[in-house]
C-alpha positions in Angstrom: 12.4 -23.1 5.6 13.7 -20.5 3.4 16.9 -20.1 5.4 17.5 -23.5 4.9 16.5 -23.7 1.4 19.0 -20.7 0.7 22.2 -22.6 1.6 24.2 -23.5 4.4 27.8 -21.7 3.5 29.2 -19.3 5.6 28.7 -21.6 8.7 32.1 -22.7 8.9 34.1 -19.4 9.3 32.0 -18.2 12.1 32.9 -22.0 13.5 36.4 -21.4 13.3 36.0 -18.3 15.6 34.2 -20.2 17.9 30.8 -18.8 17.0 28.6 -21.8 17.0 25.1 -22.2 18.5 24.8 -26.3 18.0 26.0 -28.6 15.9 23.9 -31.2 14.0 25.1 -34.3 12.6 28.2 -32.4 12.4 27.4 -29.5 10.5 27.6 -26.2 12.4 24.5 -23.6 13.5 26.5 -20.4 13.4 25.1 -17.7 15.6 24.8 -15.4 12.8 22.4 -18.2 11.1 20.7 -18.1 14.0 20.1 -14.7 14.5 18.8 -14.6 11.0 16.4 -17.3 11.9 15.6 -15.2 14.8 15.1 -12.5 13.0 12.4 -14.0 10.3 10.8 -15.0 13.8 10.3 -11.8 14.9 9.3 -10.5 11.5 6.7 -13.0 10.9 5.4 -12.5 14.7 5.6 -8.9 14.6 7.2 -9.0 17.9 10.7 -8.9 19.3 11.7 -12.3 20.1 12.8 -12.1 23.7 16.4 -14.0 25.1 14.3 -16.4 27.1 12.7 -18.0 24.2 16.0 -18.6 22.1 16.7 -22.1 23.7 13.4 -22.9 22.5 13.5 -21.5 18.9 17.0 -23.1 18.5 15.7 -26.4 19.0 12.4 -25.7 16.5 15.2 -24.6 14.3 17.6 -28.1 15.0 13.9 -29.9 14.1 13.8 -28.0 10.8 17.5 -28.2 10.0 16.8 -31.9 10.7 13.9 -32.5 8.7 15.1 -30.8 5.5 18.2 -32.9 5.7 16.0 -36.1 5.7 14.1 -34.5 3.0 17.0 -34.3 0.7 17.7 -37.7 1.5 14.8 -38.7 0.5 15.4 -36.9 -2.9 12.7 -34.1 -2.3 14.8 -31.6 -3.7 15.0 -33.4 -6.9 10.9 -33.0 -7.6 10.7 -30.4 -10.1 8.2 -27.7 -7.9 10.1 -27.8 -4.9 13.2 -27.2 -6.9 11.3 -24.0 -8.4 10.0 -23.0 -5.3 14.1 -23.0 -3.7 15.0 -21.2 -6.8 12.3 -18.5 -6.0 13.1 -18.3 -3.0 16.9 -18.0 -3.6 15.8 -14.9 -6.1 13.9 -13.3 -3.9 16.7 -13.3 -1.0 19.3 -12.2 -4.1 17.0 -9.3 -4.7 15.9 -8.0 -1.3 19.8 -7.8 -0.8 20.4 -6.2 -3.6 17.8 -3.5 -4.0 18.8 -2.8 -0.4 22.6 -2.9 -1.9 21.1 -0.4 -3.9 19.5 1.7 -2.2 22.4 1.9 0.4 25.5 3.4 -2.4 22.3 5.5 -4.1 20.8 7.0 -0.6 18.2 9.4 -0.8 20.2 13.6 0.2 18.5 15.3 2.6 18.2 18.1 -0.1 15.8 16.2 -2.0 12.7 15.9 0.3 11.5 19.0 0.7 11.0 19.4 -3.3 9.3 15.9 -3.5 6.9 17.4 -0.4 6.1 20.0 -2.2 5.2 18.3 -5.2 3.1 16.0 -3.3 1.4 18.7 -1.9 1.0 20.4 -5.1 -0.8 17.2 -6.4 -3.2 17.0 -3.2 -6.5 16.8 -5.0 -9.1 19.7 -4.0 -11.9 18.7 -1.4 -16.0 20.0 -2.2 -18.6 20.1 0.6 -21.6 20.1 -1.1 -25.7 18.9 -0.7 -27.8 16.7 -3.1 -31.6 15.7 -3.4 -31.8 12.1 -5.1 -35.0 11.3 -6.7 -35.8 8.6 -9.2 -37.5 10.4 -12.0 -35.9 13.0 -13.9 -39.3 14.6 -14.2 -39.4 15.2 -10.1 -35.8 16.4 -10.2 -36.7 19.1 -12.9 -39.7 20.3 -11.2 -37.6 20.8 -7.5 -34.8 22.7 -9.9 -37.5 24.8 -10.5 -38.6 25.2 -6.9 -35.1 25.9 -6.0 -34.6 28.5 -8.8 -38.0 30.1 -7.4 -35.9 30.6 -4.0 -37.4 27.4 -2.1 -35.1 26.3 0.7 -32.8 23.7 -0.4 -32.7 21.7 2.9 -35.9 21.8 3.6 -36.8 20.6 0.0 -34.0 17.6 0.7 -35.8 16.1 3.6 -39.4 16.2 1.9 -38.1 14.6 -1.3 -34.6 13.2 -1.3 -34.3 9.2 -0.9 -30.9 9.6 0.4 -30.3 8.9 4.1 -28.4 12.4 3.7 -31.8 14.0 3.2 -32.2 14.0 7.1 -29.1 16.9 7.4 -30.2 18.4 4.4 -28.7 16.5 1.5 -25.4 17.8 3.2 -22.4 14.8 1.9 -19.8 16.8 3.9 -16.2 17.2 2.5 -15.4 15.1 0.0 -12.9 14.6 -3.0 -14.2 13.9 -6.4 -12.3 10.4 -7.1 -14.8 9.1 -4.2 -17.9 9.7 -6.1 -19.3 8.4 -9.4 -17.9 9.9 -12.3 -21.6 11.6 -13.6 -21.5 13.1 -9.8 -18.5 14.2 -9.3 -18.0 16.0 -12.8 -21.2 18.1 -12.1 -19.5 19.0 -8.9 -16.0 20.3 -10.5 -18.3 22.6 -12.8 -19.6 24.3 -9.9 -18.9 27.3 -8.3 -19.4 27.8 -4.3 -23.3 28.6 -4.1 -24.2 27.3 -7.9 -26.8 24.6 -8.4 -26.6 22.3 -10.9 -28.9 23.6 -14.2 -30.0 20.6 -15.2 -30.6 17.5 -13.1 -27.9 15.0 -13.0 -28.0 11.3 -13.5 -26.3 8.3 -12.0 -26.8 4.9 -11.7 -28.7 5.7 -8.0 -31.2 7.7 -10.0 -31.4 11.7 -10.5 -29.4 14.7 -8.5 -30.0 18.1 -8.0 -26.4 19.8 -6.5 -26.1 22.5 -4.7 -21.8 23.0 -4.0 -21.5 24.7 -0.7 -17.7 25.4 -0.8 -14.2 24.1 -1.8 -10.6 23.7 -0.6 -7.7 22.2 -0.9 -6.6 20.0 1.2 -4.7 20.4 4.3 -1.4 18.4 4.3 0.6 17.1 7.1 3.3 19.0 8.3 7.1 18.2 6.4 8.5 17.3 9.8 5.5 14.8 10.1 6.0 12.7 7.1 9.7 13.7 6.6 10.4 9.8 6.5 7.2 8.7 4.7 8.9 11.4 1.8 12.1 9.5 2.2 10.7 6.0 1.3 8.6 6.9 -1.5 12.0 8.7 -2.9 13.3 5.3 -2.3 11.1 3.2 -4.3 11.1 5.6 -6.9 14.6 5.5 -7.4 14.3 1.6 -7.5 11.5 1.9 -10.2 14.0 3.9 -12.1 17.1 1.6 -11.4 14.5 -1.9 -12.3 13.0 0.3 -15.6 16.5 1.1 -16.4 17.2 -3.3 -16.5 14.9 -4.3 -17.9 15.8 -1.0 -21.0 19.1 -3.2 -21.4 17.7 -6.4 -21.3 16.6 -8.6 -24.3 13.1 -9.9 -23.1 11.2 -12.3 -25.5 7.4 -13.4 -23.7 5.4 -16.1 -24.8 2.0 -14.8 -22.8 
């Protein structure tokens, strides 16, 4: 409906060349509205719409040109939500075109992704493989930090007392980066050197830990070539945060909420 909702002008100077579809109570389908309304079929379907199903989608598409014309008839257009709701929609198909106006005179150089790779790489945040024992009393996870300090084996000691499932491979958590773990947890970690234990036991709300930090690394990054166009399209939107930041700078904005 939003093609319809959007306006009908444009239909007649395709017409004059000849390039109509149908005709409906003598206003023109111009195949350039059609293949728009084709077009939001295939996005909406997430398929290509095929040439054998156009005959078909034209006349689903006469049907809806049809009922929105008995709809205004009828004065629909006049209720004061669906004239909001055409008036959205009209924005939004005012601003898709032009951000993508936009983007098109202020295109992303070729000269600029590498940089923005980098820097994205640069920000990759480092990975920790590292083991824990979880008990429930801070008295048990002080007297296994003392085993451990008295050289008991830390795996060993993680399958007798931890209640974590990872107790059964040795409290080992794998690879991991610290905005996945619970802020208590994960700042013990980034205080740790490869090898160190945690001093004192460490609590959370899942009870107490004892750390062990195996090793750390940063993490790999995709080949440029590979994300080369991912690069390109957060460039993109950057540049229309800047261009929308810049707007609403010059604009005069009063909100009441």
């Amino acid at each position: 409906m939003l093609l319809i909702a959007c306006g009908k002008n444009g239909a007649s100077d395709a017409a004059e060349n000849g390039d109509r579809v149908a005709t409906v109570n003598g206003e023109i389908i111009s195949k350039a509205e059609f293949d728009l309304y084709l077009d939001n079929v295939g996005r909406q379907s997430g398929r290509d719409v095929q040439e054998d199903q156009h005959s078909q989608l034209l006349d689903q598409y006469i049907s809806m040109k049809l009922a929105a014309e008995a709809a205004e008839k009828a004065g629909i257009t006049k209720d004061s939500k669906v004239a909001n709701q055409i008036a959205l929609a009209r924005m939004n198909v005012i601003v898709d075109a032009s951000l993508q106006k936009y983007i098109d005179e202020h295109p992303v150089a070729d000269e600029e992704l590498k940089p923005e790779y980098d820097a994205q790489v640069a920000a990759m945040p480092h990975e920790y493989h590292a083991r824990h024992i979880l008990v429930d009393e801070q008295s048990d996870a002080e007297a296994i930090t003392r085993q451990l300090e008295g050289g008991a084996d830390f795996e060993k000691l993680a399958a007798e007392k931890s209640k974590d499932s990872s107790g059964q491979s040795g409290g080992d958590l794998g690879w991991f980066t610290l905005e996945t773990m619970v802020k208590p947890f994960a700042d013990a970690v980034a205080a740790l050197q490869p090898g160190q234990l945690t001093k004192q036991p460490v609590k959370s709300q899942f009870g107490w830990h004892i750390i062990k930090l195996e090793d750390s690394r940063v993490a790999t990054p995709p080949a440029f070539d590979e994300v080369k166009d991912r690069v390109k399209m957060l460039l993109q939107r950057k540049k229309l945060q800047t261009y929308l930041e810049d707007l609403r700078k010059a604009a005069k904005i009063e909100k009441s909420i």
